[in-house]
MDAnalysis code that builds the backbone (N, CA, C; Angstrom):
import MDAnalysis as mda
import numpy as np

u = mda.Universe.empty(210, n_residues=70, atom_resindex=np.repeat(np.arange(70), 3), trajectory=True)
u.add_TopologyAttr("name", ["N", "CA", "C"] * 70)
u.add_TopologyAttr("resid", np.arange(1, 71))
u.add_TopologyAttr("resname", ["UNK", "UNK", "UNK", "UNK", "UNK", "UNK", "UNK", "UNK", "UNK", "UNK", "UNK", "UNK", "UNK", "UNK", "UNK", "UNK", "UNK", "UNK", "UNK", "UNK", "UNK", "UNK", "UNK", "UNK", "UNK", "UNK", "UNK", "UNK", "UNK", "UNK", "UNK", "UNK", "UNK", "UNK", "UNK", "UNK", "UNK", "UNK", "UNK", "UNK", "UNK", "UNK", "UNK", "UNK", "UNK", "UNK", "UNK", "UNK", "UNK", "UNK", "UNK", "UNK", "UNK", "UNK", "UNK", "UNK", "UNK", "UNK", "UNK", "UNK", "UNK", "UNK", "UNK", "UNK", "UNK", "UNK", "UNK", "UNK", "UNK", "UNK"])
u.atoms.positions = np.array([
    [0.813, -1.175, 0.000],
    [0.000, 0.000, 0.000],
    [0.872, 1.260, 0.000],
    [1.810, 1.555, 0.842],
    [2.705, 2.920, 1.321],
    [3.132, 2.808, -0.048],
    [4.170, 1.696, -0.917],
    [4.720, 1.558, -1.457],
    [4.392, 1.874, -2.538],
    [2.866, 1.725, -2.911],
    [2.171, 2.279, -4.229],
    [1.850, 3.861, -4.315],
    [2.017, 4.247, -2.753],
    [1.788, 6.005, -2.687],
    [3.034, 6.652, -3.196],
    [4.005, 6.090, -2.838],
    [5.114, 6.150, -3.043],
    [6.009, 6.654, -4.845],
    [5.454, 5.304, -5.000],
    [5.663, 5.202, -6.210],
    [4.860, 6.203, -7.657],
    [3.441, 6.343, -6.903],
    [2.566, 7.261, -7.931],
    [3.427, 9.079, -7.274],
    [4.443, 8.827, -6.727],
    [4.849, 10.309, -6.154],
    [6.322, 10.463, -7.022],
    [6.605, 9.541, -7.391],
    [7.834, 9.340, -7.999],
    [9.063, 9.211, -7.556],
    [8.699, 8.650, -5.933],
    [9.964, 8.192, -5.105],
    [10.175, 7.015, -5.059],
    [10.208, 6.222, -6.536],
    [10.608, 4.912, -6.517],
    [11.795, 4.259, -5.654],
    [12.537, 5.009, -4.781],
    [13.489, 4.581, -4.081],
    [13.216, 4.390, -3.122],
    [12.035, 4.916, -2.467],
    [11.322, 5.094, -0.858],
    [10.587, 4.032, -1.564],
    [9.991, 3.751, -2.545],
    [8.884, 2.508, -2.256],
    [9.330, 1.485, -2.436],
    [10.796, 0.969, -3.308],
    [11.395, -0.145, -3.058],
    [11.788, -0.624, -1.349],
    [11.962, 0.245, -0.841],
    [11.813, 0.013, 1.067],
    [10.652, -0.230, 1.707],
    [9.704, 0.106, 0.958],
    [8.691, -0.077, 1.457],
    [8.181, -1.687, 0.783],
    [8.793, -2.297, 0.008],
    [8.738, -3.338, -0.419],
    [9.587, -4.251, -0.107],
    [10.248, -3.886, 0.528],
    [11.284, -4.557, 0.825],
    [11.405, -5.220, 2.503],
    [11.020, -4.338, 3.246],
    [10.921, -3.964, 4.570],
    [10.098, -5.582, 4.933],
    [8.969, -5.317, 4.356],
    [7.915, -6.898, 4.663],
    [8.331, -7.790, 3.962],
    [9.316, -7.730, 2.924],
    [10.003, -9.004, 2.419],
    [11.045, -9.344, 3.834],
    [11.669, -8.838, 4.033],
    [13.039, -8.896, 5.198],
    [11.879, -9.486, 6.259],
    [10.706, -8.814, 6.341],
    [10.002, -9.273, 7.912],
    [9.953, -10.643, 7.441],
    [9.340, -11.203, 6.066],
    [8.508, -12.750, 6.398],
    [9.696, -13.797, 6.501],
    [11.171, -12.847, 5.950],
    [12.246, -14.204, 6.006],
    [12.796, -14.376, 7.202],
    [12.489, -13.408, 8.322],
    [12.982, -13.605, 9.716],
    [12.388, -14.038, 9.957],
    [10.309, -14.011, 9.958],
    [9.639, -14.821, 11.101],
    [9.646, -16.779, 10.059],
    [10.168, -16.753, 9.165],
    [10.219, -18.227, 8.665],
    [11.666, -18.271, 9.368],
    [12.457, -17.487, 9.378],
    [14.042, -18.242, 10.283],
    [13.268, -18.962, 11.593],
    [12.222, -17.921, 12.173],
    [11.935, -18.134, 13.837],
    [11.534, -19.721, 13.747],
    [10.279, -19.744, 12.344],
    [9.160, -20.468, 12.672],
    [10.281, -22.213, 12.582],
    [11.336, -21.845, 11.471],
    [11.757, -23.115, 11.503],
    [12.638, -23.784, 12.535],
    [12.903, -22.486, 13.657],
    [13.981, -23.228, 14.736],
    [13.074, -23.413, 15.557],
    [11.721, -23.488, 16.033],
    [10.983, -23.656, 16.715],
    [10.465, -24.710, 16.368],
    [10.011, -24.769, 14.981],
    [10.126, -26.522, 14.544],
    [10.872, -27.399, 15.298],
    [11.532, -26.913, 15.183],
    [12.999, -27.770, 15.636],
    [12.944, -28.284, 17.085],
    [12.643, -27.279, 17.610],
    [12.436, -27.521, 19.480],
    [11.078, -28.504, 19.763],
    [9.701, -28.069, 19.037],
    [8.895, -29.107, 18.961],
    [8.009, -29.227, 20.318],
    [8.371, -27.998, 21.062],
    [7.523, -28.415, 22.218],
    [7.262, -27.154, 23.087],
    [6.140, -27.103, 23.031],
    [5.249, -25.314, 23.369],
    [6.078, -24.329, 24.218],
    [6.221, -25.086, 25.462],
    [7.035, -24.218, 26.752],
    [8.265, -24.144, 26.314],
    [8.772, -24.579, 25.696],
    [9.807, -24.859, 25.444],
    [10.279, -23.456, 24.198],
    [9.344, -23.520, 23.411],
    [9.316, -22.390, 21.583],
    [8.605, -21.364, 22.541],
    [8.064, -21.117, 23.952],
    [7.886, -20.020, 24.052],
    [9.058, -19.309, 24.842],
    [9.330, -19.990, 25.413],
    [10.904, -19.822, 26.225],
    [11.746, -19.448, 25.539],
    [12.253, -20.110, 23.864],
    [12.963, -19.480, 23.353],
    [12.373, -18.080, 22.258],
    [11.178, -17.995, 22.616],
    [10.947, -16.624, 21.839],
    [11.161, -15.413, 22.686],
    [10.241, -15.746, 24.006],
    [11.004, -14.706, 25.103],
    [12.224, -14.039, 24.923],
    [13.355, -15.157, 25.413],
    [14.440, -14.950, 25.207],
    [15.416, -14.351, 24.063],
    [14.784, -14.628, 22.882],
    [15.137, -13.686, 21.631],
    [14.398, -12.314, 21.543],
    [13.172, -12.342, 21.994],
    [12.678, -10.591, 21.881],
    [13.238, -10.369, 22.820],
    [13.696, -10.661, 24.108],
    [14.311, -9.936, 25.177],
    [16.033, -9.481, 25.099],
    [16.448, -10.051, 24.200],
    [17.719, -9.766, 23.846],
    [17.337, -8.959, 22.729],
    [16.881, -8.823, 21.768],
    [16.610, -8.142, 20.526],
    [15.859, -6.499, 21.265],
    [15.377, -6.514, 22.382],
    [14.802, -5.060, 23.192],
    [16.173, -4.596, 24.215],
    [16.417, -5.928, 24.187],
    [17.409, -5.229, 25.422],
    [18.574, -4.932, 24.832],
    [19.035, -5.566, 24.413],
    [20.710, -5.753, 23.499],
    [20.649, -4.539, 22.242],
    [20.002, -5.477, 20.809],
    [20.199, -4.892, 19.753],
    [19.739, -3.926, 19.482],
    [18.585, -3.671, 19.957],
    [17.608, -2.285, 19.287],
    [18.268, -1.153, 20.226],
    [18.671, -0.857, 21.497],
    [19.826, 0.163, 22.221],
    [20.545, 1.077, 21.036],
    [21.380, -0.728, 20.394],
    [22.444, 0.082, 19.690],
    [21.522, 0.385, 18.523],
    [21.004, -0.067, 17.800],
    [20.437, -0.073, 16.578],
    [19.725, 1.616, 16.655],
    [19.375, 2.216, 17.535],
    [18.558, 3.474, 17.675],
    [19.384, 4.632, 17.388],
    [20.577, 4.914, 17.933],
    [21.075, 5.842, 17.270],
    [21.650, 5.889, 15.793],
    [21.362, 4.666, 14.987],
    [22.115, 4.926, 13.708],
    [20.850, 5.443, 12.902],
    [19.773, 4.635, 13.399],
    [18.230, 5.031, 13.060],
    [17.559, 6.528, 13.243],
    [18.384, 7.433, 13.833],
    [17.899, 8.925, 14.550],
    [18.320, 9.577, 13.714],
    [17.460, 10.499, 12.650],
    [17.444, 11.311, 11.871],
    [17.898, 12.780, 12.364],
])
């Protein structure tokens, strides 16, 4: 949708990101979905999701914010 506003504006460079952005999202949550395959057992795939958003809030996104600050 953004990506088609985008594009009828003639910022084909902003709407390739905007196309891009939900491509990058569905290949991370298929990384998640297949190591959780893997584990195979509820408490277990929720334990390790915790533990990855809690490092990904606590850890990466910290640093990740100032390169992101316009």
């Amino acid at each position: 949708m953004l990506q088609e506003i985008e594009k009828k504006a003639g910022l084909s460079n902003i709407a390739r990101l905007f196309e891009a952005i939900p491509y990058a999202k569905q290949v991370h949550a298929t990384h998640h979905t297949r190591n959780l395959e893997a584990l195979n057992d509820a408490p277990e795939n929720l334990k390790t999701c915790i533990q990855g958003e809690t490092y990904a809030v606590g850890e990466m996104y910290p640093v990740f914010n100032p390169a992101a600050t316009f």
